[in-house]
GUVEXDREN-459511 format. One line per field, with one value per residue (C-alpha): z, y, x. Coordinates in nm, 2 decimals. Each point is the difference from the previous one (the first is absolute). Example, Ala and Ser with C-alpha at 12.3 -4.5 7.8 and 13.67 -1.06 7.14 Angstrom:
Z <- c(0.78;-0.07)
Y <- c(-0.45;0.34)
X <- c(1.23;0.14)
***
This chain:
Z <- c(2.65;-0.19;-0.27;-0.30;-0.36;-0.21;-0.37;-0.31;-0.39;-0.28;0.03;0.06;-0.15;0.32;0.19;-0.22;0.22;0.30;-0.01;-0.02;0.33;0.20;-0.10;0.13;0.31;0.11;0.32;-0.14;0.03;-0.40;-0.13;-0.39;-0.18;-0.39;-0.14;-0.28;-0.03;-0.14;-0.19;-0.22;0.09;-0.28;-0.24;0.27;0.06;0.27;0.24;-0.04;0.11;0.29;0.12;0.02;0.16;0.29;0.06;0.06;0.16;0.30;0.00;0.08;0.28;0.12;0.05;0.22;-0.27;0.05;-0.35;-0.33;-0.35;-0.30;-0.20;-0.36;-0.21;-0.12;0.30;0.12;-0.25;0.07;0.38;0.12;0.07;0.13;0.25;0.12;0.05;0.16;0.24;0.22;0.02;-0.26;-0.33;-0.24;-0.38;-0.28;-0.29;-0.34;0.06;-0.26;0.18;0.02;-0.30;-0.13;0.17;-0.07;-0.41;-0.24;-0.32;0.11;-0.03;0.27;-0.06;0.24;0.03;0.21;-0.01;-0.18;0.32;0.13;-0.36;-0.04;0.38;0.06;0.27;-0.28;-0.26;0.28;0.06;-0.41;0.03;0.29;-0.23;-0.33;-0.18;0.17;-0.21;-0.24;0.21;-0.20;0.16;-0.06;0.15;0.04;-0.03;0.16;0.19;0.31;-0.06;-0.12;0.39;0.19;-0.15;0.06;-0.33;0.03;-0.30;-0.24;-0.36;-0.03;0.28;-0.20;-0.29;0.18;0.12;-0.34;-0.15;0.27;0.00;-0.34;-0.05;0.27;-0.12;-0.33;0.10;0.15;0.36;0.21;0.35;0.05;0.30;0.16;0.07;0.18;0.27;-0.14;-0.33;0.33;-0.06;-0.33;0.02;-0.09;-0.31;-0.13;0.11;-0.27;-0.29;0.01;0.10;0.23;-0.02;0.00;0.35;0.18;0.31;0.23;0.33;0.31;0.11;0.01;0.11;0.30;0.09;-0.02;0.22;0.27;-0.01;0.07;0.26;0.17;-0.05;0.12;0.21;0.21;0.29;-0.25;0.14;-0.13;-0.15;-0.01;-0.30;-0.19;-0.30;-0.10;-0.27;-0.16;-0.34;-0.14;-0.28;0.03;0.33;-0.10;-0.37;0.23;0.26;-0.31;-0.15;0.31;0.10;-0.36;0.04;0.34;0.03;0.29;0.06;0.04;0.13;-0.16;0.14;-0.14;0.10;0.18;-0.21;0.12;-0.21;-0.32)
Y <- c(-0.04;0.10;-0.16;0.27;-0.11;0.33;-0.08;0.26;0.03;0.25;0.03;-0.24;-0.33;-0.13;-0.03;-0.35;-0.07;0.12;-0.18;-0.32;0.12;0.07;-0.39;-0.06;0.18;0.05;0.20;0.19;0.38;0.13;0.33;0.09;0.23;0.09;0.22;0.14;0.36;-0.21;-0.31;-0.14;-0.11;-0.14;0.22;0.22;-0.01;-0.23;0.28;0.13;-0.30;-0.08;0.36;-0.09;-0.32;0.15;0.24;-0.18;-0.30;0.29;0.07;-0.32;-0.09;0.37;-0.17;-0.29;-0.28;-0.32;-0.13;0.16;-0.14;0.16;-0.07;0.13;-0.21;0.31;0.12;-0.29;0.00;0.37;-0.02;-0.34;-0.01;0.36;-0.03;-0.30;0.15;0.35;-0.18;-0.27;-0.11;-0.33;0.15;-0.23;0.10;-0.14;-0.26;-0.08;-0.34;-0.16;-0.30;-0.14;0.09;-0.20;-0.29;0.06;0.09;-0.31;0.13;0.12;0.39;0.24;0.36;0.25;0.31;0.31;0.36;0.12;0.05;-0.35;-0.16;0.23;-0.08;-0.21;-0.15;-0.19;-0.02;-0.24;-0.17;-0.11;-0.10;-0.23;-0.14;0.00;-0.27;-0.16;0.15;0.30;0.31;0.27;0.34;0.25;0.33;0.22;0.36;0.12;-0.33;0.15;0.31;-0.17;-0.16;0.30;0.13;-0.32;-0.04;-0.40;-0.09;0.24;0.01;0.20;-0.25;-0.32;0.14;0.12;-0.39;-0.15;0.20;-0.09;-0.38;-0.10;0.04;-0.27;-0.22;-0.02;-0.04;-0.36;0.12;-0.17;0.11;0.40;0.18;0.26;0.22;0.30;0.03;0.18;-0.25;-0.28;0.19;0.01;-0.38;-0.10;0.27;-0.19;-0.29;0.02;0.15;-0.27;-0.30;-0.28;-0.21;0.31;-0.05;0.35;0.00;0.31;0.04;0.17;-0.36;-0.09;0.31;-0.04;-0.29;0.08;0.31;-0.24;-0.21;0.36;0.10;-0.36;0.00;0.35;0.11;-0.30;0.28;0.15;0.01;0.03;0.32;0.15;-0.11;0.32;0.17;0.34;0.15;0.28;0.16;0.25;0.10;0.14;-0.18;0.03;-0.16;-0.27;-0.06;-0.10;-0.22;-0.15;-0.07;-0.21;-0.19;-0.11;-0.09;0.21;0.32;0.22;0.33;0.11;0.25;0.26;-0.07;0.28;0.24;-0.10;-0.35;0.17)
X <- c(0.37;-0.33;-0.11;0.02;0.04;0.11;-0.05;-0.01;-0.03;0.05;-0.38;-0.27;0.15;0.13;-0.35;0.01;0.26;-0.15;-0.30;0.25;0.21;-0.35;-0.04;0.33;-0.03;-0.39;0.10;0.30;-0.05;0.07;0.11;-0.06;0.19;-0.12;0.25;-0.21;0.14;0.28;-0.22;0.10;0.42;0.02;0.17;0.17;0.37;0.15;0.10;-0.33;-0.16;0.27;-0.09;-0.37;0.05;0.24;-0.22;-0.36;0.23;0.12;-0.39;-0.09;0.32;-0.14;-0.39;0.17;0.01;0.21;0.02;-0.04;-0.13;0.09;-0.31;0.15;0.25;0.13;0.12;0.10;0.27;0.07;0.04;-0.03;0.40;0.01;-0.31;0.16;0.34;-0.17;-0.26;0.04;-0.34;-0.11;-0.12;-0.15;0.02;-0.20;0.14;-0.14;-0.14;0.23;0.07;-0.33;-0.08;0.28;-0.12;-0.35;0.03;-0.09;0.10;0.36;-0.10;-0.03;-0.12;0.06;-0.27;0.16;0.17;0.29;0.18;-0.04;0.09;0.31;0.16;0.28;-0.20;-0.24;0.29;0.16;-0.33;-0.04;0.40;-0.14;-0.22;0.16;0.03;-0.36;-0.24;-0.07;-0.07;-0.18;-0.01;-0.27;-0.01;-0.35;-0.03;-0.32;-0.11;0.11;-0.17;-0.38;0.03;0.06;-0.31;-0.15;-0.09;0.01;-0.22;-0.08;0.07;0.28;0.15;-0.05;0.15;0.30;0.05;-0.09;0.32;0.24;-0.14;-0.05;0.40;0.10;-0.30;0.14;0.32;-0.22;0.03;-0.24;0.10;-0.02;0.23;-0.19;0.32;-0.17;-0.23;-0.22;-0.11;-0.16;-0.32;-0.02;0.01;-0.33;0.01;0.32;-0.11;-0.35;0.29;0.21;-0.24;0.03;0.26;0.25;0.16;0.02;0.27;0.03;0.22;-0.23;-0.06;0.37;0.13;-0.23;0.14;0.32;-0.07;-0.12;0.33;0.21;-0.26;0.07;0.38;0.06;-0.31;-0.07;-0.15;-0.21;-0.34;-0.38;-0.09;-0.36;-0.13;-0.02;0.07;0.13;0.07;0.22;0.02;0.26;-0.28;-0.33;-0.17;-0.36;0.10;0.16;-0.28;-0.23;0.26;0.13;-0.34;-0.08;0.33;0.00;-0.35;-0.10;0.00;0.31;0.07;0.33;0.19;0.26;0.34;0.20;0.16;0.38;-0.07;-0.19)
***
């Protein structure tokens, strides 16, 4: 069995993620999907989003892959369930990291940065029961976040002020650890990092997620072999817009290319 790690986003979010699985698996052969004809998920309806996520998932089974990584919390709590009852092979979703911030919080409040779609799933509603009671969770959702990174606008003005107005609630609610609940907001770390200062704790998922990819791969792949070491990369939006952003975000350079017009 090859070794072919299929992984994809609303847009370019999930190369955060990415970079954390090539970590995780140096030799693995990976295939990225951006679906950014459809960015952002956020405030689409749940079929909607389920539809996407079938549909570049067959992509991916159709390019050989062995596993899967769904990159976006959003669609995670869209399709996760679905995927897993439609596909046999081990799909990894994504997961508000609520539990270490819990653990990691000081002051007892937790503020969660992400989508509308993510914050209004059962999927997270059940995550806060799981924690309720703990600590103060403080949810804070962010129109136009998602949109500043697939432009890779990562530090302009108009980027900062968007992150000042969805902080400054959850600071003064006296949140000091901050849930970066979408895939995309891992590289606007070091923007929010210089809004809200220092000793603001910021927690993310790739790093975890990759991890527990390598726990299904070992469990239910134990043939699985090395792959080439290579990247490819697919978009469902405009391919040249991609290459340039791809290329910024993954820190080498990327030749995106269209995906066929049966997954569009």
């Amino acid at each position: 069995m090859s070794g072919v790690i299929g992984v994809f986003d609303s847009g370019v979010g999930g190369l955060s993620v990415l970079h954390h699985i090539r970590l995780q698996f140096p030799n693995a052969r990976l295939i990225y999907v951006a679906d950014s004809a459809h960015v952002p998920y956020g405030g689409k309806p749940t079929h909607y989003i389920e539809r996407r996520a079938h549909t570049l998932t067959r992509f991916l089974i159709s390019q050989g892959t062995d596993a899967i990584v769904i990159a976006c919390n959003t669609a995670t709590a869209a399709a996760v369930a679905s995927l897993r009852e439609h596909f046999s092979i081990p799909i990894v979703g994504m997961e508000p990291a609520v539990k270490p911030a819990v653990t990691a919080t000081r002051s007892g409040v937790v503020g969660v940065l992400a989508t509308i779609g993510t914050l209004e799933s059962a999927r997270f509603a059940a995550l806060l029961d799981r924690y309720a009671g703990e600590v103060e969770i403080v949810t804070q959702s962010c129109p136009g976040l998602v949109e500043q990174v697939e432009q890779g606008d990562l530090d302009s003005l108009r980027t900062r002020k968007l992150i000042e107005r969805y902080t400054s609630p959850l600071l003064a609610r006296g949140a000091d650890t901050l849930i970066l609940g979408c895939t995309h907001y891992s590289f606007l770390t070091p923007l929010i990092r210089d809004v809200v200062g220092e000793h603001t704790a910021l927690v993310d998922t790739g790093a975890a997620v990759a991890r527990q990819l390598l726990r299904r791969i070992e469990a239910e792949l134990p043939d699985r072999t090395a792959g080439d070491a290579t990247a490819r990369f697919f978009t469902s939006g405009n391919a040249a817009l991609a290459t340039r952003i791809m290329s910024s975000l993954w820190d080498d350079s990327v030749v995106a290319q269209q995906l066929p017009q049966t997954y569009l």
